[in-house]
C-alpha positions, 0 to 999 in steps of 0.5 A, a space after each residue: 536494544 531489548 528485545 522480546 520473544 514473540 511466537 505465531 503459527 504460521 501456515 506450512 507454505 510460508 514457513 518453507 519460503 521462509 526458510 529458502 529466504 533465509 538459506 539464499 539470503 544467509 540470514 536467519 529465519 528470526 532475521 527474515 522476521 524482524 525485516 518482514 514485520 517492520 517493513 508491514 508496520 511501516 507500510 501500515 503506518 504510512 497508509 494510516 497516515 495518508 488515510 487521515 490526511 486524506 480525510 482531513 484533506 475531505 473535511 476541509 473540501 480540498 476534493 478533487 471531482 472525477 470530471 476534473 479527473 477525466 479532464 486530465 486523464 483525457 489529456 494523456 493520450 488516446 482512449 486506451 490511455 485515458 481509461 488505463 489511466 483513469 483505471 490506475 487513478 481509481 485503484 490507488 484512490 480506493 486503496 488510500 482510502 481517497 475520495 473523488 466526488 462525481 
């Protein structure tokens, strides 16, 4: 495979994790790069393309209301449940970039 030097500064702290992670690992700093990197384009990847699934999935009205989700969050358990659970459910919507219509 061909490969590419690329160069970035990186603060000192990280730099000095990076270095213990190659030491424990016996790994080369490079390497710890080359992991890190393609794990982040990955994650960014999926969540780019979640994001456009969800968007497609609001364009097309396939939305779900937050009384239906408190509906389903009520039959969890008690209140501390229902709000721990409500509280999860809206996290990881904002972070996808879902929507749930009130």
């Amino acid at each position: 495979m061909e490969t590419r030097v690329l160069t970035a500064h990186v603060p000192l702290p990280l730099a000095v994790k990076v270095d213990e992670l190659a030491s424990r690992m016996e790994r080369s700093r490079g390497w710890i790069f080359k992991q890190a990197l393609a794990a982040w384009i990955d994650a960014d990847e999926m969540k780019s393309t979640l994001t456009l699934e969800a968007m497609a999935d609001v364009a097309a009205g396939r939305v779900v209301t937050g009384d239906a989700v408190q509906a389903w969050v009520d039959t969890l358990g008690g209140p501390a449940v229902s709000i721990a659970a409500f509280e999860i459910c809206a996290h990881r919507c904002s972070q996808d970039k879902a929507l749930i219509a009130v």
